[in-house]
N, C-alpha and C positions, 0 to 999 in steps of 0.2 A: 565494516559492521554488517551483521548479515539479517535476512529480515525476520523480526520476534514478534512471534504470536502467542498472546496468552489469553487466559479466560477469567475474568474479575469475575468471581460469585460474587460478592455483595452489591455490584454496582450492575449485575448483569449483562455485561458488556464484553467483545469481543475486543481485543485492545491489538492492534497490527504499528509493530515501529519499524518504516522503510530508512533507510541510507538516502539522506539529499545529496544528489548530483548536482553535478553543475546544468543549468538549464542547454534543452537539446534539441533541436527539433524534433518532431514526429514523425512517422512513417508519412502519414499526411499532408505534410507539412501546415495545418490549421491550429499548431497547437507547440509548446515546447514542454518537454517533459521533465518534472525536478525529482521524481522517485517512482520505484517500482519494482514489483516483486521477479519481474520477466519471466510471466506465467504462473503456474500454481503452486503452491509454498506450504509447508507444514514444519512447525515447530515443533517446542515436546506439547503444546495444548492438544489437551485428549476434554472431549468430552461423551461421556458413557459410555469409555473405554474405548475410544477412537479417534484420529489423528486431528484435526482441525486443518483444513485446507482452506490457502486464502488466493484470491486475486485482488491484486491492489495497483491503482497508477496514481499519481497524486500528477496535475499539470496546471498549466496558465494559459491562456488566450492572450498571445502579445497585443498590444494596441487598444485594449478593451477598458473602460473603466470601468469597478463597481458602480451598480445602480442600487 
């Protein structure tokens, strides 16, 4: 599935759906990565009549618990 950028007028929102990978480590290794655009992304969202560019990583901090 490839990554979709569209533009909600009514909710005003910029809506980005990445592809969940399998969890990965990071370059870093601080972090494990479940999605991402791998770099800058544009879909058909135009807004006033231009492309809409996204970056996006979605990750987890292994070992950590929400506070």
């Amino acid at each position: 599935m490839p990554v979709e950028v569209k533009i909600d007028q009514k909710k005003k929102c910029v809506v980005i759906k990445l592809p969940l990978e399998e969890p990965r480590l990071s370059a870093s290794g601080k972090s494990q990565l479940l999605a991402t655009t791998r770099g800058c992304k544009s879909g058909e969202a135009m807004y006033r009549g231009r492309p809409v560019v996204v970056v996006a990583n979605a990750f987890i901090f292994p070992n950590r618990s929400r506070k």
